[in-house]
N, C-alpha and C positions, 0 to 999 in steps of 0.2 A: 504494500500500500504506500509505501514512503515516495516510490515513482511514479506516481497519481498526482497531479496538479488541481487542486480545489476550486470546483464549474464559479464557485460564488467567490468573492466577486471577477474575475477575472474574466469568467467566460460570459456571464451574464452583461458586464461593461460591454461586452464585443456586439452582443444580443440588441442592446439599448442605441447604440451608436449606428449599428446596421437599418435598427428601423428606424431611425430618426433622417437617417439620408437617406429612404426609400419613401418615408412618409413627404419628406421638402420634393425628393423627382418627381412624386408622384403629384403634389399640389403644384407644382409648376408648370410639367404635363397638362394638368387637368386646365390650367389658364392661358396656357400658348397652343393649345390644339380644341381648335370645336369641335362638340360631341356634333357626331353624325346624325340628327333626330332630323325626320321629316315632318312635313306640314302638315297640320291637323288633319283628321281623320275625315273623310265626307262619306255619307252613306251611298252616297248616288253614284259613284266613283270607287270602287274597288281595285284596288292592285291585284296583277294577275301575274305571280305568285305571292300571295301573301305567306309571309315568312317571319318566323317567331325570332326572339331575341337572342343573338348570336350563343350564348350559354344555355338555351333552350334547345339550338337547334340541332341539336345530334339527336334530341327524342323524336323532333319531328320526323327527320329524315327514318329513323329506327320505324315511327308509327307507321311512313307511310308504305315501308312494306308489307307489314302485318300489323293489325290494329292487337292482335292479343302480345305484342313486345315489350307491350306498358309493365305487363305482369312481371316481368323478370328485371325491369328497372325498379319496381315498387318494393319487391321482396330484397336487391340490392340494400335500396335506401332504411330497409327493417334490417338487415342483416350489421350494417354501419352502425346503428342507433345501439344495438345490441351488442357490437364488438368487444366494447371492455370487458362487459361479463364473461363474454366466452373466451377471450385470451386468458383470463386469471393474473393471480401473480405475476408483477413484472421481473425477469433475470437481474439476481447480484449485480453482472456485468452485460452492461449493454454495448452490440455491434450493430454497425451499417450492414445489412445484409447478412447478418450471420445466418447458421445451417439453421436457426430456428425460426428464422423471420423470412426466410424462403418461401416457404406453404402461402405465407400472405402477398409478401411483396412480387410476387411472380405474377396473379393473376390481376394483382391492382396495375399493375404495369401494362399486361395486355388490356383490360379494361380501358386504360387513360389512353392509350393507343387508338384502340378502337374507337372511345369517341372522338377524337381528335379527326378522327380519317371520315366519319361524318359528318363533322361538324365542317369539314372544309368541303364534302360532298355537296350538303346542303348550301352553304351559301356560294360555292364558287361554281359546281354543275348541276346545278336544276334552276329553270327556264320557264315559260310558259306552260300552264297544268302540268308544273311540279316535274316536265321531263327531263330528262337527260340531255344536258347540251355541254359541248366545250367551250370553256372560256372566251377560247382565244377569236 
């Protein structure tokens, strides 16, 4: 234990500082770049493809294959909620990817993968009634 460096305060200073310049880029981002929001809504006028909000739209695109895909997002989102309970106790010593955190981080990996590859589906190739077009 003597060649353990103690997280408080040393690692936590590092923790405080990272988010303090991530909170200042990100407020300054937020003031030199306009949000993308379009022009009110009109009922008489619909967009043809209406498309949900960019962190939405990997469900969409998931929906519009099969409407029963919800089910396996829902039970995800119960299984998350539920996660601590079922890890139990956390290890003595904690690793990046150790052999025990494997089982987890493997599938969370494919998961963020997977939405990420529709999420780019959805907003960069689908077109007109929702079909399949290339960008370019």
């Amino acid at each position: 234990m003597k060649s353990y460096l103690k997280s408080s305060p040393h690692f936590f200073r590092l923790i405080k500082r990272s988010f303090l310049l991530c909170t200042f880029l990100l407020l300054l981002l937020a003031a030199l770049i306009p949000a993308p929001l379009q022009e009110p809504a009109k009922l008489a006028v619909v967009p043809n493809p209406v498309k949900s909000a960019w962190f939405l739209l990997w469900i969409q695109e998931l929906v519009s294959y099969r409407v029963w895909l919800i089910y396996p997002v829902m039970l995800g989102g119960i299984l998350f909620v539920v996660l601590p309970w079922l890890i139990g106790r956390a290890p003595e010593r904690a690793a990046w990817f150790g052999p025990r955190h494997r089982t987890i981080a493997l599938p969370v990996l494919v998961l963020f993968v997977g939405m990420l590859l529709l999420t780019l589906i959805g907003l960069f190739f689908r077109g007109e009634n929702w079909a399949l077009v290339m960008p370019f």
